[in-house]
N, C-alpha and C positions, 0 to 999 in steps of 0.2 A: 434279270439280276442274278436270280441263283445259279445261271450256263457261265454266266459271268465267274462267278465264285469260282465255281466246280475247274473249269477251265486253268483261273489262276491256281487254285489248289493244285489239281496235279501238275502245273510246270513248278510248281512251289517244291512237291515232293520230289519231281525229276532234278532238281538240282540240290537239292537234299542228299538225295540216296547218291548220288557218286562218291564214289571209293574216297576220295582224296575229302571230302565236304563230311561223311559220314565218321572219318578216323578221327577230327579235330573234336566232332563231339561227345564220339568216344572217349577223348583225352582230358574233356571238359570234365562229364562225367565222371571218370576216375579222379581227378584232382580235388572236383568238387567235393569229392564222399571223402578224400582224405584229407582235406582240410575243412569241414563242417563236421565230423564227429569231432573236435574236439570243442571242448565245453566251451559256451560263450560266444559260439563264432559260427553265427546267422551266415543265410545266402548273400546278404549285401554286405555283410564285411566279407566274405571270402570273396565276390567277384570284384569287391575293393582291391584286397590283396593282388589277388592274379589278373585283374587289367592290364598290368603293362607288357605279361604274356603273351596278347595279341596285339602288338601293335606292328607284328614284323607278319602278319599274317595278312591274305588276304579280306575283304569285308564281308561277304558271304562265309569265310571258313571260322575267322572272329566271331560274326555275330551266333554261329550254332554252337560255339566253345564257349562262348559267355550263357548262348542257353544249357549247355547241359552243364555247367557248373552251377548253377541256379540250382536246379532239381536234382545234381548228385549231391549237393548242400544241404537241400532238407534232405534226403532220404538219411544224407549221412549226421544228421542231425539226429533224427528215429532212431538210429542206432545207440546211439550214446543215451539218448530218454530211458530206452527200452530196457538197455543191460546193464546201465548207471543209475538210472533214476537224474538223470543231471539231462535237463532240457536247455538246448543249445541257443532255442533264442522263443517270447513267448506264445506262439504257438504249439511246440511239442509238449507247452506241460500238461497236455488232456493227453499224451500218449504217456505222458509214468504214471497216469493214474492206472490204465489201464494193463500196459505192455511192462511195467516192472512188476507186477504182483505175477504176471505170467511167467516170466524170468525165474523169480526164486521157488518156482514150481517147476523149473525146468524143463520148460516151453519157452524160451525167446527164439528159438527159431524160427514156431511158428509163428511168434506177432512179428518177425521180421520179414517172415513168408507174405502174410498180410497185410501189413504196411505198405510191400511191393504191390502186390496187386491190388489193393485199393488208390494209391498213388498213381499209379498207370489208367486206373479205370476213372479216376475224379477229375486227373490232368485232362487225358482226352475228350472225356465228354464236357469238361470247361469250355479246351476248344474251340472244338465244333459248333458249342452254342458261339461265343464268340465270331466263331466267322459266321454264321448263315442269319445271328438274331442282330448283328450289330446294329444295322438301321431303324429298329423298332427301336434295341435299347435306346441310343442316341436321341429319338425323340422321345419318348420316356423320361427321359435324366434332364433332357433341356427344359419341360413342365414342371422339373422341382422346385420347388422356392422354398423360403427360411420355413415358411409354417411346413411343408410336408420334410423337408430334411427334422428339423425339431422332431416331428412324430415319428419318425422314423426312427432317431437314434434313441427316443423314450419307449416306443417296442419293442428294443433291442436290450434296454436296461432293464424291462420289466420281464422278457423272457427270458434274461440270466439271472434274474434275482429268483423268478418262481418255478423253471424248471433245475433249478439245483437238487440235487441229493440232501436229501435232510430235511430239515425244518424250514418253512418258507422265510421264518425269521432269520436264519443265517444266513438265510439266501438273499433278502435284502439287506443284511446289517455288510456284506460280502461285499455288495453293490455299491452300496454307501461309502463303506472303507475305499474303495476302487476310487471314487468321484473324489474322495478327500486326497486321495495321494496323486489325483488326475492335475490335481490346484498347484502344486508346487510346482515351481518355477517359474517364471516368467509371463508375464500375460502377451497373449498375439498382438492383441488389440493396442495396448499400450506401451507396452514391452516393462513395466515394472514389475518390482520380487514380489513374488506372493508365497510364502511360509517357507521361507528360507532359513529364516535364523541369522542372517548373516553368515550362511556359508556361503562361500561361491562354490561348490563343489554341486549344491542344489540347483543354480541358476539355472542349466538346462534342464531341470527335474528328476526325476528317478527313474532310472533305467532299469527298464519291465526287466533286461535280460539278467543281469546281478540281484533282484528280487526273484525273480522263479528260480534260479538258480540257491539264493538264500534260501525260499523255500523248502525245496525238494531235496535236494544236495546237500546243503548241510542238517538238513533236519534228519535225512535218513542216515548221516553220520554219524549225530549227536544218538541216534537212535539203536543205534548198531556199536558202538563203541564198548568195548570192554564185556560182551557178551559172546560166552563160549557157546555157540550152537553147531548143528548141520545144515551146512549149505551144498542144496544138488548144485553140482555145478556139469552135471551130463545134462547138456542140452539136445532137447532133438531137435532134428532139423523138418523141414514142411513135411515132407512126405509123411512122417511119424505123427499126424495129428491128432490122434487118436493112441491112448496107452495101451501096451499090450494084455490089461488086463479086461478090457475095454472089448478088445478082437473078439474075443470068443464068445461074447453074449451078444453082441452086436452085426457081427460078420461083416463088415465094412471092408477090412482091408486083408488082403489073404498076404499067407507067408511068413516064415517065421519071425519073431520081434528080434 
C-alpha cells in the first residue's frame, strides 16, 4: 500500500511540476493573495469569485489554480490580520492577536516571514499525513458515533474555555457567549427561527466573519481615533529579526544594521 502511494505521489508531482501546470498555479497563487487580503474575503468566497476563471483551462491546470488560490487566500488574508488588525475571515483572528502588536513594533515583516514558513511547514506535513494515514483515519472516523462526536466537541469547548489567557472564568463566560450566539438562526433539525427577533437578516445566523471583523477592526479604530501618537512605520523585513541593538550583545547576526 505505501509503494502504492509513493509511486502515485511521484507521477502526481511529475505532472505538477511541468512548466505549463506549475504557471496556472503560480497565477492562482498571486490572485489568490490579491484578492484575500482584502477584509472580509475568506479562501471560499475568493475561489467563489474566480471559478469561472478556470473554465477555459484544462482539468489538471484548473484544479492546481483553484489550489493555489486557496492557500494564496489565507496567506493573503495574514497579511491584512497582521498590518491591519482586520482578520479576513475567522480563523486569522489568533493572528492579530499576535502579528499586530508585532507590526506597531515594527516587525511585521518578520510575522509575515513567519506566517510564510509555518504555513508551508503546517500545509505539508498536513499533507503527508493525509496521504500515507488516510486509511487508519477512515477507519477511525467510521467508529464515531453521536456519544464520542458529543465528547469530542465538549473537549474542544472545555479546552477553549480553560486554556484561554486570563481568568478561567472568562474563558468560560467566552464559551458560553460563543454557544449563545452558535443558537441564532435557524434550526438543522427543524429548520424554525431561534432568537431572531423577527429579523430575517438573522435567519441564517451570524456571520463569524462581520463579528471578528467588528471585533478587531473597528475596536482598534474606535481605539486609535483622535489620538496624536508615533507610529514606526519602518518595518523590517525577515532577515532583520533581530534589532540592531540586539547585535552586539548577542552576536547573532554580523554586518552593519
Amino acid at each position: 500500500m505505501i509503494e502504492t502511494a509513493l509511486t502515485d505521489l511521484w507521477y502526481g508531482f511529475g505532472v505538477a511540476l511541468q512548466p505549463h501546470n506549475l504557471m496556472w498555479c503560480f497565477i492562482g497563487v498571486l490572485v489568490g493573495n490579491m484578492v484575500g487580503v482584502l477584509p472580509g474575503m475568506g479562501p471560499l468566497a475568493t475561489i467563489s469569485i474566480l471559478l469561472p476563471l478556470t473554465f477555459g483551462i484544462k482539468p489538471v491546470g484548473a484544479i492546481l489554480m483553484l489550489a493555489g488560490v486557496m492557500y494564496g487566500a489565507q496567506y493573503g488574508g495574514a497579511i491584512c490580520s497582521i498590518l491591519l488588525n482586520l482578520p479576513c475571515h475567522p480563523p486569522h483572528a489568533v493572528t492579530c492577536i499576535d502579528g499586530f502588536p508585532m507590526t506597531k513594533q515594527g516587525r511585521g515583516g518578520i510575522a509575515l516571514g513567519l506566517t510564510v514558513f509555518a504555513s508551508f511547514v503546517g500545509a505539508s506535513w498536513g499533507i503527508t499525513e493525509m496521504i500515507f494515514l488516510s486509511p487508519l483515519l477512515v477507519k477511525a472516523a467510521l467508529q464515531f458515533g453521536p456519544t464520542e462526536i458529543c465528547s469530542l466537541m465538549l473537549l474542544g469547548l472545555l479546552a477553549g474555555s480553560t486554556l484561554a489567557r486570563g481568568s478561567p472564568l472568562k474563558g468560560v463566560a467566552m464559551t458560553v457567549l460563543g454557544l449563545l450566539f452558535a443558537t441564532v438562526g435557524q434550526d438543522l433539525e427543524t429548520g424554525s427561527e431561534r432568537l431572531t427577533f423577527g429579523l430575517p437578516e438573522l435567519s441564517d445566523g451570524i456571520e463569524l466573519v462581520a463579528l471578528a471583523l467588528g471585533l478587531f477592526g473597528i475596536g482598534e479604530f474606535m481605539n486609535s481615533v483622535n489620538q496624536v501618537a508615533t507610529v514606526n512605520t519602518k518595518y523590517t523585513n525577515v532577515r532583520r529579526s533581530v534589532s540592531c541593538s540586539d547585535r552586539a550583545s548577542r552576536r547573532i547576526f554580523a554586518g552593519p544594521c
